[in-house]
C-alpha positions as CSV (number, residue, x, y, z in Angstrom):
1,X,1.8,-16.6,24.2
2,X,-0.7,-13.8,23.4
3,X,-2.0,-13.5,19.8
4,X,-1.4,-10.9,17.5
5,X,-4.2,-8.2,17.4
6,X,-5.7,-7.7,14.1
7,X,-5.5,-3.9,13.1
8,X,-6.0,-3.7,9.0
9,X,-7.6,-6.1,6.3
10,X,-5.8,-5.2,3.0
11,X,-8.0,-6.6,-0.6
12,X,-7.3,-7.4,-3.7
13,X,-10.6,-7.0,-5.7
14,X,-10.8,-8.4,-9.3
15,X,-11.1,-12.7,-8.7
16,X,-10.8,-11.8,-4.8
17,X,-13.8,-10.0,-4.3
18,X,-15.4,-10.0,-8.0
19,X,-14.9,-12.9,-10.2
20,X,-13.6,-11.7,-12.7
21,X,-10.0,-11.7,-12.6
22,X,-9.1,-9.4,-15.3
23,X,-11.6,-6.4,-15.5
24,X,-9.5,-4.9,-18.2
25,X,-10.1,-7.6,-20.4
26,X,-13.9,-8.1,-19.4
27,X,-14.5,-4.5,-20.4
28,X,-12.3,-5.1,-23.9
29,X,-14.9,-8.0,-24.3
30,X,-17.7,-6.2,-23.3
31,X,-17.4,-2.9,-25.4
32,X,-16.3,-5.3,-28.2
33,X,-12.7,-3.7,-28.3
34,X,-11.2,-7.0,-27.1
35,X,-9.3,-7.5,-30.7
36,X,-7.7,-3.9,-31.2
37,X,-6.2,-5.3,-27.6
38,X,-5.4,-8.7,-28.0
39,X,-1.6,-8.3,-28.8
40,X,-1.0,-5.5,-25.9
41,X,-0.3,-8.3,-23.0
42,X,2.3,-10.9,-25.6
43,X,3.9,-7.2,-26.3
44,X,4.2,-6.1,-22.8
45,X,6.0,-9.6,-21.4
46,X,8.1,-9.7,-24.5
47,X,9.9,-5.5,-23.4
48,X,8.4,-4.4,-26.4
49,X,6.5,-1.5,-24.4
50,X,6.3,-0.6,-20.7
51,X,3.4,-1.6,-17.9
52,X,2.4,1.9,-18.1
53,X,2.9,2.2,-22.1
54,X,0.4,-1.1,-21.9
55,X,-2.4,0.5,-19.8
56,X,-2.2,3.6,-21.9
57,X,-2.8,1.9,-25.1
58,X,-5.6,-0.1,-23.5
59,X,-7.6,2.9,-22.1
60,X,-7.3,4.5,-25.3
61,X,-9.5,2.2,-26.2
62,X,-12.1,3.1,-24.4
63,X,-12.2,7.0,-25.6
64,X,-15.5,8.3,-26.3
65,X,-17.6,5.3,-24.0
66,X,-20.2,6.4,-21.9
67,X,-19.7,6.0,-18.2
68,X,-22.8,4.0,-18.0
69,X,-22.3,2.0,-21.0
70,X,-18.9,1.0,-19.2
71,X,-20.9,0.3,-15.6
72,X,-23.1,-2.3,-17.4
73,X,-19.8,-4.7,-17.3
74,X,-20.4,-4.4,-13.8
75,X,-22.9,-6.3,-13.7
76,X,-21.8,-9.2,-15.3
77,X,-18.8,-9.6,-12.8
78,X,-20.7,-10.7,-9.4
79,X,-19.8,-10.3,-6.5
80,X,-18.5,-13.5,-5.0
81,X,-20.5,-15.3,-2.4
82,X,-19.5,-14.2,0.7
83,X,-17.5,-11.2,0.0
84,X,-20.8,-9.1,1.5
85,X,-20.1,-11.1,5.0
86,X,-16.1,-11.4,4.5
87,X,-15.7,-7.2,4.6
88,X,-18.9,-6.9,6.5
89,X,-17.0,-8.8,9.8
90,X,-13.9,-6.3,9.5
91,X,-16.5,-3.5,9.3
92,X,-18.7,-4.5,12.3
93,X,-15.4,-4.7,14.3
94,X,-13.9,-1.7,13.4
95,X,-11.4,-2.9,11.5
96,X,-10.4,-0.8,8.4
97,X,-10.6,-2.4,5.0
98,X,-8.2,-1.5,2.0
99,X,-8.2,-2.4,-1.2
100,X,-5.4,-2.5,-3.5
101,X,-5.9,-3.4,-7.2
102,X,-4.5,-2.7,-10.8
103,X,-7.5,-3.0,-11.6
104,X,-9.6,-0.1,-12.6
105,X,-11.7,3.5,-10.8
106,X,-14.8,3.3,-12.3
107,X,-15.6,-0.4,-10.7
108,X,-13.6,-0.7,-7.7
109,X,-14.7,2.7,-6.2
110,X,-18.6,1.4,-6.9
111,X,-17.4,-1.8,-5.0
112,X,-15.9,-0.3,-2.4
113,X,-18.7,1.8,-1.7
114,X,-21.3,-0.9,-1.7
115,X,-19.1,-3.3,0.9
116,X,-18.1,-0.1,3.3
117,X,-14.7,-0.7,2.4
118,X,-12.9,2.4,3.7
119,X,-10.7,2.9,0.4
120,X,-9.6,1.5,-2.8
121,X,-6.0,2.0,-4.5
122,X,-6.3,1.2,-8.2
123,X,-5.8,3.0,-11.4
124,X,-8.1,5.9,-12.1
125,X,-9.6,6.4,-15.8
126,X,-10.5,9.7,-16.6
127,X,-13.9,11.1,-17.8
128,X,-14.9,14.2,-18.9
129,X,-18.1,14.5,-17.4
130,X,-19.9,11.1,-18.6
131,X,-17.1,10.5,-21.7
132,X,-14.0,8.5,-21.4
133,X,-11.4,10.6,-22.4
134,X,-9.3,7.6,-23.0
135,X,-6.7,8.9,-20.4
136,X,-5.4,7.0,-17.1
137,X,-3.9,7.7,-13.8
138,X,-1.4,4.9,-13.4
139,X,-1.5,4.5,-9.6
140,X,-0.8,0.0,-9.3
141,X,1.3,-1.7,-11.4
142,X,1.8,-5.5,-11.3
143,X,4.8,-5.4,-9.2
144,X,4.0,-2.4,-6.9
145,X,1.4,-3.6,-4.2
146,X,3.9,-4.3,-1.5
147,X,5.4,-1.1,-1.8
148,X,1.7,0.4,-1.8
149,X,1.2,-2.0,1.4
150,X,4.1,-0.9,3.0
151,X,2.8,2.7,2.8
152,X,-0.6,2.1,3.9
153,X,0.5,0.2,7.1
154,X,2.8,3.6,7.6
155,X,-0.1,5.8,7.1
156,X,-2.4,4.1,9.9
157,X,0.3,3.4,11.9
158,X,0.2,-0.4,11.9
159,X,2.8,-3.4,12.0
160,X,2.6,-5.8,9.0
161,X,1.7,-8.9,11.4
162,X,-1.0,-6.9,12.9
163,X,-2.7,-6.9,9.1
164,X,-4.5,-10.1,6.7
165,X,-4.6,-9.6,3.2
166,X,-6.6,-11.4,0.7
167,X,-5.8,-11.9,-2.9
168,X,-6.2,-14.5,-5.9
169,X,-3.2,-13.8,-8.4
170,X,0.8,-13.9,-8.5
171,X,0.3,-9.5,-8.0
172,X,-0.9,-10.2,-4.3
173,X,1.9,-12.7,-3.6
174,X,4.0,-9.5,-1.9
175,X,1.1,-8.6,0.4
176,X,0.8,-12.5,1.8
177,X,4.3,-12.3,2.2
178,X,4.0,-9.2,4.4
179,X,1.0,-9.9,6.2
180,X,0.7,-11.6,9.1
181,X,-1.7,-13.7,7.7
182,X,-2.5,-14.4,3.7
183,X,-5.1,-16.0,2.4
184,X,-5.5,-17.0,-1.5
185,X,-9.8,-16.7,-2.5
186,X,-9.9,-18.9,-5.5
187,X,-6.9,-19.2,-6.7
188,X,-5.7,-21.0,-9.8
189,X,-1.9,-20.8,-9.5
190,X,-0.1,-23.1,-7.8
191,X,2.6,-20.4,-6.9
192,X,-0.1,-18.7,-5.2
193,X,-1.1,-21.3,-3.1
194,X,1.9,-21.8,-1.7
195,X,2.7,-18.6,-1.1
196,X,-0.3,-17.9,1.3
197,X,-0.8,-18.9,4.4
198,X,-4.4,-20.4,3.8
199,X,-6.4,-20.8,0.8
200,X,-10.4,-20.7,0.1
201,X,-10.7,-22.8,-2.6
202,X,-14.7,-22.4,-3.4
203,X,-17.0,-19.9,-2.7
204,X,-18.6,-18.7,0.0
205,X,-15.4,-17.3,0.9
206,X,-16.7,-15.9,4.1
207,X,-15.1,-19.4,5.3
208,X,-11.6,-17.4,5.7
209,X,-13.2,-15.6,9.0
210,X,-12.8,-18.7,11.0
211,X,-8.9,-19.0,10.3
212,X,-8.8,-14.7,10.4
213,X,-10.4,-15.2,14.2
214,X,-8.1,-18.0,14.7
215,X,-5.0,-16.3,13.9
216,X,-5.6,-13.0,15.7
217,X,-6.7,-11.2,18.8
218,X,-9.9,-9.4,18.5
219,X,-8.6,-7.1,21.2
220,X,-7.1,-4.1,19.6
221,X,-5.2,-2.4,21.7
């Protein structure tokens, strides 16, 4: 029986790619906000206020920050070791490489850039010119990157089983479950273990490629 050709690498990006797992949080700590914020999560998975009600409140936060004052927390999230070769082996082949992450525009479009990733989906803070205005573009929420999967795969004109998606938290459960291949990078839930088809457990994750190869035909149609 002929293998699958693989057509689409989809990413999650914070504890995937970077490892930090919650760049919201980092930047709280970082700007020294983390406080003001500390009760924002317990209220969101109590009802008290909505996903997008949450992310609001947290950005507003942020209102006044410089845009490089806010791109120093870069640089204390790394990028994980093999990440560079991970994307870089989709990129020499051709194959195009989406991320999609609730995390946040002014990191993820800097990462993207610097892997050759050929787009990010995440949630877009707004500036006016260098100044956080404190606003944001909800554009992922917890529960929606399946559904943003499922649209992507439409807009290239590919078959699920024809993509691999990477991810670290219970968010990218929906994308290994679509794929035709998942693989958990580093994860610490159990739930997410099981739910991929293969797990990295330790960095360099550029040990995936050798299941990815595996799995699929490099022939593309």
């Amino acid at each position: 029986m002929s293998r699958t050709s693989l057509r689409l690498a989809f990413f999650d990006l914070d504890g995937t790619i970077r490892r930090v797992r919650d760049p919201w949080v980092h930047l709280h700590e970082f700007l020294g906000v983390a406080e003001q914020a500390r009760d924002l999560i317990p209220r969101w998975r109590r009802g008290e206020i909505t996903y997008d009600e949450w992310a609001r409140l947290d950005a507003a936060l942020w209102r006044g920050v410089l845009r490089t004052k806010m791109m120093a927390a870069l640089h204390e999230n790394p990028v994980r070791r093999g990440a560079r070769e991970l994307v870089g082996w989709f990129t020499s082949k051709a194959i195009p490489c989406v991320g999609i992450s609730t995390g946040l525009s002014i990191f993820h479009e800097h990462t993207a850039r610097d892997l050759g990733m050929d787009r990010v989906i995440c949630n877009e803070l707004h500036f006016d010119g260098d100044v956080c205005t404190g606003e944001i573009t909800i554009n992922v929420r917890e529960g929606s990157k399946g559904e943003i999967m499922d649209e992507v795969l439409a807009e290239y004109g590919v078959r699920a089983e024809e993509a691999v998606a990477f991810g670290d938290g219970k968010a990218d459960i929906p994308l290994f479950s679509k794929a035709g291949l998942g693989i958990a990078i580093c994860p610490v839930q159990d739930q997410v273990r099981e739910s991929a088809h293969y797990v990295v457990e330790a960095e360099p994750i550029d040990g995936a490629l050798e299941i990815v190869a595996s799995h699929f035909s490099m022939d593309r149609g």
